[in-house]
C-alpha positions as CSV (number, residue, x, y, z in Angstrom):
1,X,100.8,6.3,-151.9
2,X,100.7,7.1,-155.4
3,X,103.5,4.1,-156.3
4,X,104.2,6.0,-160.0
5,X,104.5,9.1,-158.6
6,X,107.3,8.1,-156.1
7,X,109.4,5.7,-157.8
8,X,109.5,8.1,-160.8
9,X,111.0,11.2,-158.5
10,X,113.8,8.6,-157.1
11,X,114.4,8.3,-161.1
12,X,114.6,11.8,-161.4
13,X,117.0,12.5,-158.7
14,X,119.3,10.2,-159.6
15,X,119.4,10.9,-163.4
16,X,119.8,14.9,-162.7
17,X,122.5,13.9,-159.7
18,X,124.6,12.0,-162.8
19,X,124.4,14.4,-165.1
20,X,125.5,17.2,-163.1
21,X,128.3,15.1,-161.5
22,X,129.3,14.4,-165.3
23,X,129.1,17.9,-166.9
24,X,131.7,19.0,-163.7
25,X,134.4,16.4,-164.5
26,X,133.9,17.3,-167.9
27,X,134.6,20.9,-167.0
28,X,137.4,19.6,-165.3
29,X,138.9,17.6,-168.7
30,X,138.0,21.1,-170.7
31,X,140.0,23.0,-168.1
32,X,142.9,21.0,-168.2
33,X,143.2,20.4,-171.9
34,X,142.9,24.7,-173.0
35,X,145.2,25.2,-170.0
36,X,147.7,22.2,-171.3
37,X,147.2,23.5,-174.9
38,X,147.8,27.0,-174.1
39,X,151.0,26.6,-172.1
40,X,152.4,24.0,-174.7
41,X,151.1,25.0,-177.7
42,X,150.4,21.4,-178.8
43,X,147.5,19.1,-178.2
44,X,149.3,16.8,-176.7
45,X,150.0,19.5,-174.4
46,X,146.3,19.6,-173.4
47,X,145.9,16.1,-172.8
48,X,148.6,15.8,-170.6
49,X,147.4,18.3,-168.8
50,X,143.9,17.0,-168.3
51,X,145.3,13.3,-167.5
52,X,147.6,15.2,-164.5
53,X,144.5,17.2,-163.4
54,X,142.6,13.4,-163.2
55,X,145.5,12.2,-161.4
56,X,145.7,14.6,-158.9
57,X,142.4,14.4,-158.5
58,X,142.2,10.8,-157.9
59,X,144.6,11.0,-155.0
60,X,143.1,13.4,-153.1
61,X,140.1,11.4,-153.3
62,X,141.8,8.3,-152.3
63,X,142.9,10.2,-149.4
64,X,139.9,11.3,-148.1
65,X,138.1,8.0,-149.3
66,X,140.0,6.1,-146.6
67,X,140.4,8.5,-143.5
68,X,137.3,11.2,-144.6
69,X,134.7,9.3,-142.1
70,X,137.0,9.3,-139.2
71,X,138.4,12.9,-139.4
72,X,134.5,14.1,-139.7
73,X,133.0,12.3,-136.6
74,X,136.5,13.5,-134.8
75,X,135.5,17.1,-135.6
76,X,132.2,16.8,-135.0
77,X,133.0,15.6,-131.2
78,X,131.0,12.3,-131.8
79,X,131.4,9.8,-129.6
80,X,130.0,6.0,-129.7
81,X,126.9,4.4,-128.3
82,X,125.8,1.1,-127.9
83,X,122.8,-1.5,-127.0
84,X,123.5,-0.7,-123.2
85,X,123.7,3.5,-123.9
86,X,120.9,3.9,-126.3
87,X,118.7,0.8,-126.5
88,X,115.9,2.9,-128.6
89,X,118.2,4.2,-131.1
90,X,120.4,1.2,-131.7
91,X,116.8,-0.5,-131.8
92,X,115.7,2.2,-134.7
93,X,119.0,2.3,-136.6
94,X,118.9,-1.8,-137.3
95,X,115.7,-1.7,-137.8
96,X,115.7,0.7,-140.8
97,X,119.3,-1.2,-141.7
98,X,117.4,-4.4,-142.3
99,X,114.5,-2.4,-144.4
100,X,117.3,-1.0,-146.2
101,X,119.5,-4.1,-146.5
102,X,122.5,-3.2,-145.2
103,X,125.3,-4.0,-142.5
104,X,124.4,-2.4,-139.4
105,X,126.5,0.7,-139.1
106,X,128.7,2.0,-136.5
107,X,126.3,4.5,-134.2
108,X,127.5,7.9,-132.5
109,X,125.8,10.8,-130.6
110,X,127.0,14.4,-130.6
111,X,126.3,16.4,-127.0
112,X,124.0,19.1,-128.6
113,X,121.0,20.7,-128.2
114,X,120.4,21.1,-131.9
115,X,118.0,18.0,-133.1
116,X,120.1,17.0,-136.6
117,X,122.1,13.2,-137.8
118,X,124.5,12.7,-140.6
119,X,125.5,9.7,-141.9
120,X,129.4,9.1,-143.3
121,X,131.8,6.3,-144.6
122,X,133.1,4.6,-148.0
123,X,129.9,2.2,-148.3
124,X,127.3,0.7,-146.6
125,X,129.8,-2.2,-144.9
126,X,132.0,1.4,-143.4
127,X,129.2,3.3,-142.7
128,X,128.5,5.5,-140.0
129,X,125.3,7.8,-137.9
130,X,126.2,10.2,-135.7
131,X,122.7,12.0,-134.1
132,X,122.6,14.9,-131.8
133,X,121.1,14.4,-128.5
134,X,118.8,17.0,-129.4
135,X,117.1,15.0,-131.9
136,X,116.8,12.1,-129.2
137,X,115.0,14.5,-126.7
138,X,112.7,16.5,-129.5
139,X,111.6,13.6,-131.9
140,X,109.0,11.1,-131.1
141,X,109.9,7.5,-132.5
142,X,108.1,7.9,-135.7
143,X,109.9,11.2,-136.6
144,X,113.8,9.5,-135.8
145,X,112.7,6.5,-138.1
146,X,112.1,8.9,-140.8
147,X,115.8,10.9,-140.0
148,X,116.9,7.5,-139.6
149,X,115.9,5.8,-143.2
150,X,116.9,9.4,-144.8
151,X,120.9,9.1,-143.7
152,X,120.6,5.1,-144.0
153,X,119.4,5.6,-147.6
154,X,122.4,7.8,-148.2
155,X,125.0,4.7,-147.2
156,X,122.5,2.9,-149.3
157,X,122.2,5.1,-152.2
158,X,126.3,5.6,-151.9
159,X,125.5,9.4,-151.7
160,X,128.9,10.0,-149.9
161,X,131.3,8.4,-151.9
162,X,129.5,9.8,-154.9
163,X,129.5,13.6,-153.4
164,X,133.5,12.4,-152.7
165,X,133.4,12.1,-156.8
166,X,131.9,15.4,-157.4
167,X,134.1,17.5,-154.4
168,X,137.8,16.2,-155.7
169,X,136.5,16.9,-158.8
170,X,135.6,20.3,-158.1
171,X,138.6,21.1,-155.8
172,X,140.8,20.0,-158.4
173,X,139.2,22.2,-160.7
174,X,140.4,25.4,-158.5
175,X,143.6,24.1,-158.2
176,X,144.0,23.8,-162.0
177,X,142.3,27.1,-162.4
178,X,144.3,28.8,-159.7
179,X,148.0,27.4,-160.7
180,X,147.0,28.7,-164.4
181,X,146.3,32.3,-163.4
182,X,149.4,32.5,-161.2
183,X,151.1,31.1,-163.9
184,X,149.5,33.7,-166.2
185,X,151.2,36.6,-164.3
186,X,154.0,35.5,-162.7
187,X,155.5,33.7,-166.4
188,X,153.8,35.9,-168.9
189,X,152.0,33.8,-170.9
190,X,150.4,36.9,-172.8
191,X,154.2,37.5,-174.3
192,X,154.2,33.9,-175.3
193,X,150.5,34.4,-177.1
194,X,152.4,38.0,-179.0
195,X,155.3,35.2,-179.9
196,X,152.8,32.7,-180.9
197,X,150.8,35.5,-183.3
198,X,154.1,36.2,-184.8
199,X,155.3,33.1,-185.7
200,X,151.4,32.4,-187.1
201,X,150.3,30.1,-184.0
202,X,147.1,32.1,-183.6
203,X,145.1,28.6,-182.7
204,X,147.4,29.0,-179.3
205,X,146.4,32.5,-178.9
206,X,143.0,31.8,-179.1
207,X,143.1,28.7,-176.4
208,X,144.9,30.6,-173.8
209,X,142.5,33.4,-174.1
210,X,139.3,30.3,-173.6
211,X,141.6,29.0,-170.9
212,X,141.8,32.2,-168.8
213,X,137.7,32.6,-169.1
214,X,137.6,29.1,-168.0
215,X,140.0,29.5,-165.4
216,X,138.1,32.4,-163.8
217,X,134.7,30.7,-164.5
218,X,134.5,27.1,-163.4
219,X,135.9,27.2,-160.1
220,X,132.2,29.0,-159.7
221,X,130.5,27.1,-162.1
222,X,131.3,23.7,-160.4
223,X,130.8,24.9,-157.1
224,X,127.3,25.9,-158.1
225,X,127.0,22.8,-159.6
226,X,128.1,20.8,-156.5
227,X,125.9,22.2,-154.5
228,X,122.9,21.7,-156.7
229,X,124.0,17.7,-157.0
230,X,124.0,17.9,-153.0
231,X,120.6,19.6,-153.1
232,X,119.3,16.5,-155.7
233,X,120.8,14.0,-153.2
234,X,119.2,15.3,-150.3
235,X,115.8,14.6,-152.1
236,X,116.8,11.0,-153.4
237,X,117.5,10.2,-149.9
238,X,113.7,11.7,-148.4
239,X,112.2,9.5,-151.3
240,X,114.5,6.3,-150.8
241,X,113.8,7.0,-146.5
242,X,110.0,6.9,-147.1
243,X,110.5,3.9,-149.4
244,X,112.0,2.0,-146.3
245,X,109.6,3.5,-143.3
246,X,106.9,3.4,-145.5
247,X,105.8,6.4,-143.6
248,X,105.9,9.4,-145.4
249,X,104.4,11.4,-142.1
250,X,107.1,10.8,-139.6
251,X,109.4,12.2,-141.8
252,X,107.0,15.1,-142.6
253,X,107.0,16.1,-139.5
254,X,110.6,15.5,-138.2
255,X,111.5,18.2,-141.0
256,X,108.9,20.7,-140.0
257,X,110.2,20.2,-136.0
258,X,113.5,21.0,-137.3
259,X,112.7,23.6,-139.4
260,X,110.9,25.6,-136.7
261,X,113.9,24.9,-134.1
262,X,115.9,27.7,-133.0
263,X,119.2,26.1,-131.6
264,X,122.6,26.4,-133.3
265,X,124.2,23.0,-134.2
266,X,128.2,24.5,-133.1
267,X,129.9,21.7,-134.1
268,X,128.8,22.2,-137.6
269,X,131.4,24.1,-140.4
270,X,131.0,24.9,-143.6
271,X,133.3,21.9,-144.4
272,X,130.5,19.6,-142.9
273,X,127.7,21.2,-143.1
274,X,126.4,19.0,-146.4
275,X,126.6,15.9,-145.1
276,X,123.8,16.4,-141.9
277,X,120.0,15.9,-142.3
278,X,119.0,19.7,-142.8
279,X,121.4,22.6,-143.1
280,X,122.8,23.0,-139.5
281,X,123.7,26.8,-140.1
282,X,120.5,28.7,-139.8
283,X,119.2,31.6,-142.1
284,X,120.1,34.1,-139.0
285,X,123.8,33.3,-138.4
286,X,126.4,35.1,-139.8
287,X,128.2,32.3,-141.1
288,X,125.1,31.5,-143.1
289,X,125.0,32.3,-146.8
290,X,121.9,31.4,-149.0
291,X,124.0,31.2,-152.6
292,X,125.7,28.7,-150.5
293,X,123.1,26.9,-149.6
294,X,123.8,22.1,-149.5
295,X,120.2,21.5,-148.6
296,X,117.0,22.6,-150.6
297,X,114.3,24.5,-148.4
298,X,112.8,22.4,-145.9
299,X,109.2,23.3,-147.0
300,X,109.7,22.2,-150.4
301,X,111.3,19.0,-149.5
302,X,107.5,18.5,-147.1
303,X,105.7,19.1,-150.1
304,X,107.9,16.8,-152.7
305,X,106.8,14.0,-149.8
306,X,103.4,15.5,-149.9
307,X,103.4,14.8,-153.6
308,X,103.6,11.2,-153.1
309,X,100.7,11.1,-150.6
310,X,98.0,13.2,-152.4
311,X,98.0,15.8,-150.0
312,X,98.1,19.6,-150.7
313,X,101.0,21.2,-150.0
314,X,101.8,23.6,-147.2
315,X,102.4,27.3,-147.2
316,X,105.4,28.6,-145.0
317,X,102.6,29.7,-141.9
318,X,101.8,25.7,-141.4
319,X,105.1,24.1,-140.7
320,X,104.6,25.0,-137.3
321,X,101.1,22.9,-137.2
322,X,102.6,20.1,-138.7
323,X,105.7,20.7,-135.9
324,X,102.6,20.3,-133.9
325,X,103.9,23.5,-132.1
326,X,100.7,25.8,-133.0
């Protein structure tokens, strides 16, 4: 395994996820401080504002932080297994916790045909795996290690709480952006902007006409921008998994037997649909959407693992061989 090569890309995914999560919370400060500014008319006004907008924000996430996992395995219909239920698994799952030096998390299975996992909770001493009894009949040991040290290497890598960072953060930015606009028409701000013009205020025109662009702009931008940090963590974790397996090819393959399976994971939303191992909505359902796409495309997360091994990469015709379904 080309050593450089692979501890380089987990570099690289974690400095882009970081940057992205920090340019949407400073979106977020920027909304709040035009939109403070251009209802006030002061810059005190905008700071306020954007110290409210963090506030709210930070409640909301405190909220979820502590009841998130629960209400997510609920939803899902997961229910618990042990040492007497599932000897294999529960054999797997510590395994992979010790490689990846963590507690030994709390283990569910969903009644599904659909082969897919997720892993939730706070941190790695709240953490949880839920797996669908589809991946339990489809995968061979080999392949579950490698599902396995992906959604451990999320608790590991604190993935969810720092997706919980970048979600409040956008969700408070389409609060903020949709309480401005309301406010816009319903209070008539544009009459205060004429006022402000008269009586020479024009810096307060100008912000309020940034803070509408803004206000109609970054609910997108930061959902785009969400998405592409769930996207970077999704490869962090297929690097940090084959760190801990040490087996790049069992995880090869358990994303090309997914890939190439046909069943419809119906437990899956779009509220939940970021946290499982691959996108659980396929290209053909209606529901799917591919702007709105949490996961990159399977075949380029095989060849980013086919990178570290030397091996050429695969064209869209030879997932099924590596399924071992040609």
């Amino acid at each position: 395994m080309a050593t450089s090569s692979f501890y380089g890309q987990i570099g690289a995914n974690r400095r882009n996820s970081f940057l992205m999560a920090a340019f949407v919370v400073a979106l977020l400060c920027l909304l709040g401080f035009t939109i403070g500014y251009a209802i006030v008319g002061t810059p005190a006004g905008g700071v306020a504002a954007t110290l409210l907008a963090l506030a709210v924000g930070s409640v909301s996430g405190v909220a979820t932080y502590f009841g998130g996992d629960k209400l997510v395995l609920t939803v899902s219909g997961a229910r618990p297994i042990d040492d007497t239920t599932a000897p294999q698994v529960m054999n797997v799952v510590r395994e992979m916790a010790i490689a990846a030096n963590v507690p030994m998390p709390s283990v569910y299975v969903i009644d599904d045909t659909a082969p897919n996992a997720f892993a939730t909770g706070r941190d790695p001493a709240h953490a949880s795996i839920a797996i669908t009894t589809g991946l339990l009949e489809k995968l061979d040991r080999e392949e579950l290690q490698g599902v396995i040290g992906h959604e451990l290497s999320h608790v590991r890598n604190y993935d969810i709480r720092f997706s919980l960072v970048v979600g409040v953060m956008v969700g408070a930015i389409a609060i903020l952006a949709d309480f401005f606009l309301r406010f816009t028409f319903w209070s008539g701000v544009s009459g205060r902007r004429s006022s402000s013009r008269e009586g020479g205020n024009g810096a307060q025109a100008i912000i309020a006409i940034v803070a509408i662009v803004l206000a109609i702009l970054a609910p997108i931008i930061s959902r785009f921008i969400q998405l592409a940090v769930s996207r970077q963590r999704e490869y962090l974790a297929d690097a940090s998994g084959v760190e801990l397996t040490r087996n790049p090819y069992g995880l090869e393959r358990a994303l090309a037997r997914i890939a190439t399976d046909q069943e419809v994971l119906e437990v899956a939303n779009r509220g939940t649909q970021h946290m499982y191992f691959t996108n659980p909505i396929k290209k053909f359902e209606a529901r799917s959407s591919g702007l709105m796409d949490t996961h990159p495309p399977i075949l380029d997360r095989i060849n980013r693992l086919r990178q570290l091994t030397g091996d050429p990469p695969l064209g869209s015709s030879e997932s099924a061989a590596l399924a071992g379904l040609d």
